[in-house]
C-alpha positions in Angstrom: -1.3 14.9 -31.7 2.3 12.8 -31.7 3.9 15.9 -32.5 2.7 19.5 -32.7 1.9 20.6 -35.9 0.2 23.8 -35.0 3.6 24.7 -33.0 6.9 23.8 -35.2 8.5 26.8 -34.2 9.5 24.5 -31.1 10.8 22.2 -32.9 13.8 24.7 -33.1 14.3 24.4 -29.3 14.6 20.6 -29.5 18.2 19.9 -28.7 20.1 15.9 -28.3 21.6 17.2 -25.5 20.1 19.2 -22.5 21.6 22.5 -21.9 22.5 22.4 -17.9 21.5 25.5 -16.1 18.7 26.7 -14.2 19.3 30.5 -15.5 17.2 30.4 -18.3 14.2 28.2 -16.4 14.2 31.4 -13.8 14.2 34.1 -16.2 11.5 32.4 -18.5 8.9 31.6 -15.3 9.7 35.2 -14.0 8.0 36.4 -16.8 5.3 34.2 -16.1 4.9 35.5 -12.3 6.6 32.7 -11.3 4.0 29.7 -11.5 6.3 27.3 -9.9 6.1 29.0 -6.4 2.5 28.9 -6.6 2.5 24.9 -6.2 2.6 22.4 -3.6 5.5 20.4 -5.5 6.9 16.6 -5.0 10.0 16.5 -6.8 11.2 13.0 -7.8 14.6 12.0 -9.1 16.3 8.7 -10.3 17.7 6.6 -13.0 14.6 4.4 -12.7 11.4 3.7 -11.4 10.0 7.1 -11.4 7.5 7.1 -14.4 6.1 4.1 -12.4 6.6 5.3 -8.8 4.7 8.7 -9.8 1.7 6.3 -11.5 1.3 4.6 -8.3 1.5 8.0 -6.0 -0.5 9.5 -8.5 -3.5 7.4 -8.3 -3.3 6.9 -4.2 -3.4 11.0 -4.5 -6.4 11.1 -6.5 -8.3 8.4 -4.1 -8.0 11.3 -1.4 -10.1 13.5 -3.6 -7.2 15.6 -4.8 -6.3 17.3 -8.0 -3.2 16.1 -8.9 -1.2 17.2 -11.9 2.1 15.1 -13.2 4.4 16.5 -15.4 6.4 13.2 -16.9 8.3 12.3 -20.2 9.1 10.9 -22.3 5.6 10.6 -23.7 4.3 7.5 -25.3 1.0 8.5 -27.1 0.5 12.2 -27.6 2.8 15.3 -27.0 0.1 16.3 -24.2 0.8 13.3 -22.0 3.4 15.0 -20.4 1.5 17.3 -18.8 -2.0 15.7 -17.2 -4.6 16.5 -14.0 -6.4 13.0 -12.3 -5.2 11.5 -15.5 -6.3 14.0 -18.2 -3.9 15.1 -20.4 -3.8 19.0 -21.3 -6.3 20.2 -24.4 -4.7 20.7 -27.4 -6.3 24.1 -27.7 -5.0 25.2 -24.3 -1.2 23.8 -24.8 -1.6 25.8 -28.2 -2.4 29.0 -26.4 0.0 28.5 -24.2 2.7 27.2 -26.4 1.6 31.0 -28.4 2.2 32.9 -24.7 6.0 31.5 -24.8 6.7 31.8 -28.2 6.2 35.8 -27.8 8.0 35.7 -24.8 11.2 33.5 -26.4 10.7 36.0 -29.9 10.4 39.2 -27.7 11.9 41.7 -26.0 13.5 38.9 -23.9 14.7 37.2 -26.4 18.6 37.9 -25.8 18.4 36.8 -22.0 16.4 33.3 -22.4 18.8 32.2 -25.5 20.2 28.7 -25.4 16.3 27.6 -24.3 15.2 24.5 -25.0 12.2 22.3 -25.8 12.4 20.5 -22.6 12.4 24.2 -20.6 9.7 25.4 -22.8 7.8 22.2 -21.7 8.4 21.9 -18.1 7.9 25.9 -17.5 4.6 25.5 -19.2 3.6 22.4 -17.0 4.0 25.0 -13.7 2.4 27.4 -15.9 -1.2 25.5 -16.3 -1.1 23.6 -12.9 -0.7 26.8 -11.0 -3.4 28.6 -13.0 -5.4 25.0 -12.5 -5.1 25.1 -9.2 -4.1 21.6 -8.7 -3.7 20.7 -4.6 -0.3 18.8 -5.4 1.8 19.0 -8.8 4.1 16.0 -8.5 7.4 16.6 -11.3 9.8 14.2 -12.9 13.3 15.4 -13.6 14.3 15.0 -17.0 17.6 14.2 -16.3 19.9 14.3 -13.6 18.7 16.5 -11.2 20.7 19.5 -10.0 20.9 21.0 -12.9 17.5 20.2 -14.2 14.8 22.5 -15.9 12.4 21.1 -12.8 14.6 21.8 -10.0 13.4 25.0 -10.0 10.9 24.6 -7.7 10.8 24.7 -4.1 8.9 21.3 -2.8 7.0 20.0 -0.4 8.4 16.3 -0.3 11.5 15.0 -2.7 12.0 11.5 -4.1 14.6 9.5 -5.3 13.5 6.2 -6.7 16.8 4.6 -8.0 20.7 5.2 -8.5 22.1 3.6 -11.9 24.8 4.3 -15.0 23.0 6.0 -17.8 23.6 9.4 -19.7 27.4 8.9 -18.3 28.8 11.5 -20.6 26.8 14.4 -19.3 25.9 12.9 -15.6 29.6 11.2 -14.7 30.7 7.7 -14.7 30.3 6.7 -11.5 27.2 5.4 -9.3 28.9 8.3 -7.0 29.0 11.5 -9.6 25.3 10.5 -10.9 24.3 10.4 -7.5 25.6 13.8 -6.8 23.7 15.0 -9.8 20.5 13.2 -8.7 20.9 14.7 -5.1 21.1 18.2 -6.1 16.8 17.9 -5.9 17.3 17.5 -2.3 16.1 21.0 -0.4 17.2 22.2 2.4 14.5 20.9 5.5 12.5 19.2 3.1 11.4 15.5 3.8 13.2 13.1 1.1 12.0 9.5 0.9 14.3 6.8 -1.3 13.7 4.1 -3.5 16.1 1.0 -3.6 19.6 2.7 -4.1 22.4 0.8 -4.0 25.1 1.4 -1.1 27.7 3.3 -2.8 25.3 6.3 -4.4 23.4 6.3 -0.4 27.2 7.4 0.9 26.9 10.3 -1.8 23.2 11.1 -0.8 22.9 10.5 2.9 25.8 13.1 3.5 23.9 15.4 1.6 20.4 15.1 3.3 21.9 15.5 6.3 23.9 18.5 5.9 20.1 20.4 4.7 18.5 18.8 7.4 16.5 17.1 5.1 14.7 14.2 6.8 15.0 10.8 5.2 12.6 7.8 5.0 15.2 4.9 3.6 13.6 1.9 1.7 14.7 -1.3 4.0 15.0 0.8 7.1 12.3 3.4 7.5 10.2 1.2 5.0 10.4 -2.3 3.5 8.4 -4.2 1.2 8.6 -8.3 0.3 7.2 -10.0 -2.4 4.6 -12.5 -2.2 3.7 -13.6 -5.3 3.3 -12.9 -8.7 0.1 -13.2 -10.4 -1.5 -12.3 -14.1 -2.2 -8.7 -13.5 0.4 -7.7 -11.0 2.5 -8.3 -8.0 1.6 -9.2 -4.3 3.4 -7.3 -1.9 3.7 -7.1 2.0 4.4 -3.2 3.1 5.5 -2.4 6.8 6.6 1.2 8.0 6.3 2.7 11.5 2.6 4.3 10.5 1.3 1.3 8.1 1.5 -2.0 7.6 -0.3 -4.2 5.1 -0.3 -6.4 1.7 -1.5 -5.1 -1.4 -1.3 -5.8 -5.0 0.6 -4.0 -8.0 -1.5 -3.4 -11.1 1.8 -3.8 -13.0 3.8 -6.6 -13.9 7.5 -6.7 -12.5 9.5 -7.8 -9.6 10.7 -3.9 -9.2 7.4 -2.5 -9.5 6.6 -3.9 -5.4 9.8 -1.1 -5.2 7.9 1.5 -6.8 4.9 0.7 -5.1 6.3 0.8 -1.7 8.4 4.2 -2.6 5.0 5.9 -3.5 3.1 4.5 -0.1 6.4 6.2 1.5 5.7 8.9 -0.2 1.7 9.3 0.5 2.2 8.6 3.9 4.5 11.2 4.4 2.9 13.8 2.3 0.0 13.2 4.5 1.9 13.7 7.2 3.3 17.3 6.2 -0.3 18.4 4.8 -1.7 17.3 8.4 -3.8 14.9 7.0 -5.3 11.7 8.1 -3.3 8.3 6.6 -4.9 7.0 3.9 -6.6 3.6 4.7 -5.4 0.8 3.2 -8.6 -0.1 1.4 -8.2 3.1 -0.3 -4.1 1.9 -1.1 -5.2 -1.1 -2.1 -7.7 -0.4 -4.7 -5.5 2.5 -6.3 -2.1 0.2 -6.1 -3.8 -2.4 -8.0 -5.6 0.2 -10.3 -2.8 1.9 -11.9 -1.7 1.2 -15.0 1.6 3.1 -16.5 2.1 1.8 -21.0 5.1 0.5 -21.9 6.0 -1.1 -18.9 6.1 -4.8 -19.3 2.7 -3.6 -21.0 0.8 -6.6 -22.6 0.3 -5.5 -26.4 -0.9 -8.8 -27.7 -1.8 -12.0 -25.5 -1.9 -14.6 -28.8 0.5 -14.3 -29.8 2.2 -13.0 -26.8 3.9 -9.6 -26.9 5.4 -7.1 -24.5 6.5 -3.8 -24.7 9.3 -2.5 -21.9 11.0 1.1 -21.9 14.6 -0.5 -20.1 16.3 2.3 -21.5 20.0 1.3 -19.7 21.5 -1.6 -18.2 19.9 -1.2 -14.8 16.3 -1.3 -15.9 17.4 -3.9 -18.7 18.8 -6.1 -15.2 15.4 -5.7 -14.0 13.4 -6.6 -17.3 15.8 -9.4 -17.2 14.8 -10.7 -13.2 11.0 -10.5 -14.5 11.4 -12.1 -17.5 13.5 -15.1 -16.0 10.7 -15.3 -13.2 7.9 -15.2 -15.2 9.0 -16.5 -18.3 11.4 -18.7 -17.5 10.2 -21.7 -20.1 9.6 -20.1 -22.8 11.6 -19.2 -26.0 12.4 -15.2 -26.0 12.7 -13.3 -28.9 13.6 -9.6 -28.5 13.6 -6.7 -30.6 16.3 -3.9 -29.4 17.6 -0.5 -30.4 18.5 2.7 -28.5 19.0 6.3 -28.4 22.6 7.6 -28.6 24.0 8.5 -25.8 22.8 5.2 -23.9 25.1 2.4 -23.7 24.4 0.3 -26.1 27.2 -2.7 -25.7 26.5 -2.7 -22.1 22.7 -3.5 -22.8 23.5 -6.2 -25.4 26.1 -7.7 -23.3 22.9 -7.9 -20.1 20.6 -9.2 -23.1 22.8 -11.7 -24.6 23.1 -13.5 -21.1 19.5 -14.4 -21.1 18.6 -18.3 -22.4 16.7 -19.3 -24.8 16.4 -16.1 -26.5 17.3 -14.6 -29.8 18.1 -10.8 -29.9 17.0 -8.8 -33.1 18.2 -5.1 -33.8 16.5 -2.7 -35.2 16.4 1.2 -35.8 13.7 4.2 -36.0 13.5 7.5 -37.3 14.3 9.9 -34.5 17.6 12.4 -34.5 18.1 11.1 -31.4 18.6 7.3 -31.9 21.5 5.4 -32.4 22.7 5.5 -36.0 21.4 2.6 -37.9 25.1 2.4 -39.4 26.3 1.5 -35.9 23.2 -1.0 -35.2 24.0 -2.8 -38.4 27.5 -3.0 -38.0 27.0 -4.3 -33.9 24.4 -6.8 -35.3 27.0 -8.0 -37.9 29.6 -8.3 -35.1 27.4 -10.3 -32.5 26.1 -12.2 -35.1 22.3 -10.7 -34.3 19.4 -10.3 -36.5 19.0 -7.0 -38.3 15.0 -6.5 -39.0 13.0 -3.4 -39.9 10.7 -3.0 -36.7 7.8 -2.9 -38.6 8.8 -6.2 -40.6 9.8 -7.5 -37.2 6.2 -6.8 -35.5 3.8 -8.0 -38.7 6.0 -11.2 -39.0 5.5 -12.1 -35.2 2.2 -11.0 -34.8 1.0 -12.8 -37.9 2.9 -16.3 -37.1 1.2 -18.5 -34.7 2.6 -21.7 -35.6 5.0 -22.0 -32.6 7.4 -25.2 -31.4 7.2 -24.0 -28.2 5.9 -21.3 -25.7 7.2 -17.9 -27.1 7.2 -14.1 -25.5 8.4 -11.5 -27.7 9.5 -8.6 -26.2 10.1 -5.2 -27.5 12.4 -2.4 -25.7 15.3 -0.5 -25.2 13.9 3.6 -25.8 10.7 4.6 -24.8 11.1 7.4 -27.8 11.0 3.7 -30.4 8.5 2.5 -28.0 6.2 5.7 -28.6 5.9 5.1 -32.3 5.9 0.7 -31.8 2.7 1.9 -29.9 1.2 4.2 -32.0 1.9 2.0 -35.0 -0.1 -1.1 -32.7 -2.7 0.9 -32.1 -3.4 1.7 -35.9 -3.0 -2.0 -36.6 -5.5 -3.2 -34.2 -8.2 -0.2 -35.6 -7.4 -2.1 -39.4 -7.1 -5.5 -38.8 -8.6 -5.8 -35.3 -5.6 -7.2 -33.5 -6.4 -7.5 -29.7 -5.0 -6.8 -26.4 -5.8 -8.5 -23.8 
């Protein structure tokens, strides 16, 4: 179910741009009985690292015997991703029925007060919806974007997050580390413990101030919390973590330099949750297994070991910096070729500029069918420019996949927009049920 063909009507909600404003958000869960205040809520924020941050929390959560729901997009598989329980993602018959319980509601009497709605509200006020009438013991939410203003910040947590501070959406967020910051802040509730992720020095002057003046207490990554890499190995990353209440060396079960971040952000997180649910610490044989146990697609994600292929959603030039760091580390002999394209209101030259730094590599663009994605107009025209290759993505996958014959060690790497990454994946996964490709 990549889209939902039993629920077009939606598809009328689905906007480029998010409509800031929590307005209609209250007015729509109001007439739900207000699901959202129902929950035992961990909010998390930031340009990056949260998909991955929430995988790892997620899975330390579920270890404890809880049920934990995650509301996350974009989705990379099926519409019903975004909304899961221990890893299970919604039923298509239940999303349906619900999907039918707003669809009266936004066609009804109500109508006038909830217009300007859009797909992302629908979405998010139907994740509180199910996990409140699921029960779950925690519900931990990713803001779409921003954070002050977003459709999730309606709720009123138990424990916020911000993982990461970096330029992206800067026509709608602001320009500066300091106005996104701001924007990513606004999540932060007043007495409410907030833990952050590796932010750099001039967004923590924007978000300290802030904490402080809510008396919101903070656990800061590389003063209330560090982490130190070890090593890197095939599966993952090997990690020391030291806190105040836990100290110990685990393993990632995802690939990255900036993953031992993530990791150590959600053990923040745990430990604290436990703290303010007056439970017992977690062990660390309990960390340990879960850490190395999660596993989050389209993150450095393995597609194909022979030939080797890897699929990465840096969407912006601060997650491209950090795809960048792992591929130098990892990959630092081989040959690189990468296939690129992005949605439109990323920065596009910004990205190429990051990507054209790397050695030994040749950069291929490439466009797919979304209204949200950068025109392929533009892409052609940037490739002509930069002298870059211009490929179909499909043509680009089949001709890499099918050619073995290499003059020396090659990783091909494909990122850039999760949204191109969901239909790259979807198109692997039918090619490997016809022609029996493998992933290793």
């Amino acid at each position: 179910m990549n889209e939902i063909e039993n629920n077009q009507w939606i598809a009328h909600y689905r906007t480029d741009q998010p409509h800031f404003g929590l307005e209609r958000m209250v007015e729509l869960l109001a007439l739900r009985g207000n699901p959202h205040l129902k929950l035992k809520v961990i909010h998390i924020g930031g340009t990056n690292g949260k998909g991955s941050t929430i995988a790892f929390l997620k899975k330390m959560l579920e270890g404890l015997s809880l049920r934990v729901g995650v509301f996350s997009s974009p989705y990379l598989i099926h519409y019903t991703d975004q909304i899961s329980i221990n890893g299970e993602s919604i039923p298509e018959a239940r999303l349906e029925n619900l999907m039918a319980d707003y669809q009266s509601l936004l066609e009804g009497e109500s109508a006038d007060n909830l217009q300007g709605t859009t797909e992302f509200e629908i979405i998010t006020a139907l994740a509180y919806d199910y996990f409140a009438s699921e029960q779950v013991d925690v519900a931990i939410m990713e803001v779409g974007m921003g954070g002050l203003l977003d459709s999730t910040n309606v709720c009123q947590p138990i424990l916020t997050g911000i993982t990461t501070i970096g330029l992206d959406h800067v026509a709608l967020l602001g320009d500066t580390l300091e106005a996104i910051a701001e924007q990513k802040a606004g999540i932060i509730k007043q007495g409410i413990p907030l833990v952050t992720g590796h932010i750099v020095p001039e967004a923590l002057t924007v978000i300290d101030p802030i904490a402080e003046s809510k008396n919101a207490p903070r656990l800061a990554y590389g003063k209330d919390y560090q982490v130190s890499h070890q090593k890197s190995v095939v599966t993952g990353e090997i990690f020391d973590y030291t806190s105040s209440v836990r100290q110990g060396r685990f393993q990632t079960g995802l690939l990255g330099l900036h993953q031992i971040e993530n990791a150590g952000m959600a053990l923040a997180l745990l430990d604290t949750y436990c703290q303010e649910t007056g439970r017992e610490l977690a062990s660390n044989d309990l960390v340990a297994q879960a850490l190395k146990e999660t596993r989050w697609p389209g993150r450095l994600e393995v597609v194909s070991s022979d030939p080797l292929m890897i699929l990465d959603g840096a969407h912006n030039p601060h997650a491209i910096k950090a795809l960048l760091a792992t591929l130098q580390e990892r990959f630092a002999d081989y040959h690189k070729e990468i296939l690129f394209t992005c949605i439109k209101t990323k920065a596009l030259d910004d990205m190429l500029d990051l990507l054209g730094e790397m050695p030994d590599t040749e950069l291929t663009l490439t466009h797919f069918d979304d209204s949200r994605a950068t025109d392929e107009s533009v892409l052609k025209e940037t490739a002509k420019s930069r002298n870059l290759n211009y490929q179909s993505w499909q043509d680009f996958l089949e001709q890499k996949l099918t050619d073995k014959n290499e003059e020396k060690q090659t990783v091909r790497i494909v990122t850039g927009s999760l949204y191109f990454l969901s239909q790259v994946r979807a198109y692997l996964m039918e090619r490997k049920n016809e022609n029996g490709y493998t992933k290793d």
